[in-house]
C-alpha positions as CSV (number, residue, x, y, z in Angstrom):
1,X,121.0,1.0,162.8
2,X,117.4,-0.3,161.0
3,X,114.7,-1.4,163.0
4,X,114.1,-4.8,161.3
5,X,110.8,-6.7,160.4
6,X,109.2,-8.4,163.5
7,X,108.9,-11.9,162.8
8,X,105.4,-12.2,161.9
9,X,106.0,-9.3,159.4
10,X,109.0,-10.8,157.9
11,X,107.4,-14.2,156.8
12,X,104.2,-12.5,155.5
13,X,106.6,-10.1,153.5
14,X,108.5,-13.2,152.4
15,X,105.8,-14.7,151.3
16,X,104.3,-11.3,149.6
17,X,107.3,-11.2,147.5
18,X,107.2,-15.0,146.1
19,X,103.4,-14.3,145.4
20,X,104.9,-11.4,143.2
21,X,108.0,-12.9,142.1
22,X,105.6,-15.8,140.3
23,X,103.4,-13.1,139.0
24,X,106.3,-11.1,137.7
25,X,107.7,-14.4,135.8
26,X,104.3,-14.9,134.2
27,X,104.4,-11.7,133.3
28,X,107.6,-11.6,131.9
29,X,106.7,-14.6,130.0
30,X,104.4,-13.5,128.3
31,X,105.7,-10.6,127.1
32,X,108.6,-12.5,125.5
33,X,106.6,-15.0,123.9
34,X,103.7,-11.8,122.7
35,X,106.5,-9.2,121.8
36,X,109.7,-11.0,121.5
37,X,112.3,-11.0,123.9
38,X,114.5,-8.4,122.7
39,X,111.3,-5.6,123.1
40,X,110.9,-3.5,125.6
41,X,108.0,-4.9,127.1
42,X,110.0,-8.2,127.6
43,X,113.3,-6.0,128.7
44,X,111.7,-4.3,131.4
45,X,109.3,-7.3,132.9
46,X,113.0,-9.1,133.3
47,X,114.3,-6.1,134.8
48,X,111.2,-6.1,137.1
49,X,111.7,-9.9,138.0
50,X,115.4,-9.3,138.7
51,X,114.5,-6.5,140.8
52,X,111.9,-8.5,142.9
53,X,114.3,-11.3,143.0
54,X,117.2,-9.5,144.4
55,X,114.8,-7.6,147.5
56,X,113.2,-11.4,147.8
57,X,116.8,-12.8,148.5
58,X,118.5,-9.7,151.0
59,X,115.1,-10.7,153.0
60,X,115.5,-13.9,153.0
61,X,119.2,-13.2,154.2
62,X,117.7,-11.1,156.6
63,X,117.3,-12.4,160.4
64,X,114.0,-11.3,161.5
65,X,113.7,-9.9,164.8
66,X,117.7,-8.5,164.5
67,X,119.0,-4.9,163.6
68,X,120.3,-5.0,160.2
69,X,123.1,-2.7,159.0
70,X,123.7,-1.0,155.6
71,X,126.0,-3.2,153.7
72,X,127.8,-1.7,150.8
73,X,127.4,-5.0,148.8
74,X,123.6,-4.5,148.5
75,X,124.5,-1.4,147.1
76,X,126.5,-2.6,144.3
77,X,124.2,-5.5,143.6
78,X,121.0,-2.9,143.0
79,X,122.9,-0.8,141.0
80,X,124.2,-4.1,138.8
81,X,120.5,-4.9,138.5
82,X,119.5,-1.5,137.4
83,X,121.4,-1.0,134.9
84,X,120.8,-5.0,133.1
């Protein structure tokens, strides 16, 4: 068993992970649009944003406040991302 987030920590996390979500997308953008998207730049912002995206959605799943178990399809869902 985890010891989860308190409340208060979960919602500024949340919100710490949209903050970098949107800057990630800039980022991401403008790579693609600088470097093209098929450069490595480009590749590895979008892997970065896919990444961030992921974590930003398990939390959101995440009851604050409530012990949280390892679950073997977060597991499979990094490693899909990882390797994108």
């Amino acid at each position: 068993m985890h010891y989860p987030l308190s409340r208060e920590e979960h919602t500024a996390m949340v919100r710490y992970l949209a903050s970098i979500r949107k800057q990630l997308q800039d980022t991401s953008d403008l790579f693609s649009t600088r470097y093209g998207k098929a450069s490595t730049l480009a590749e590895i912002a979008i892997k970065s944003l896919v990444c961030v995206t992921l974590l930003e959605h398990e939390l959101l799943m995440a009851e604050p406040g409530e012990p949280v178990e390892p679950d073997q399809s977060t597991s499979s869902v990094e490693a899909t991302a990882v390797s994108a």
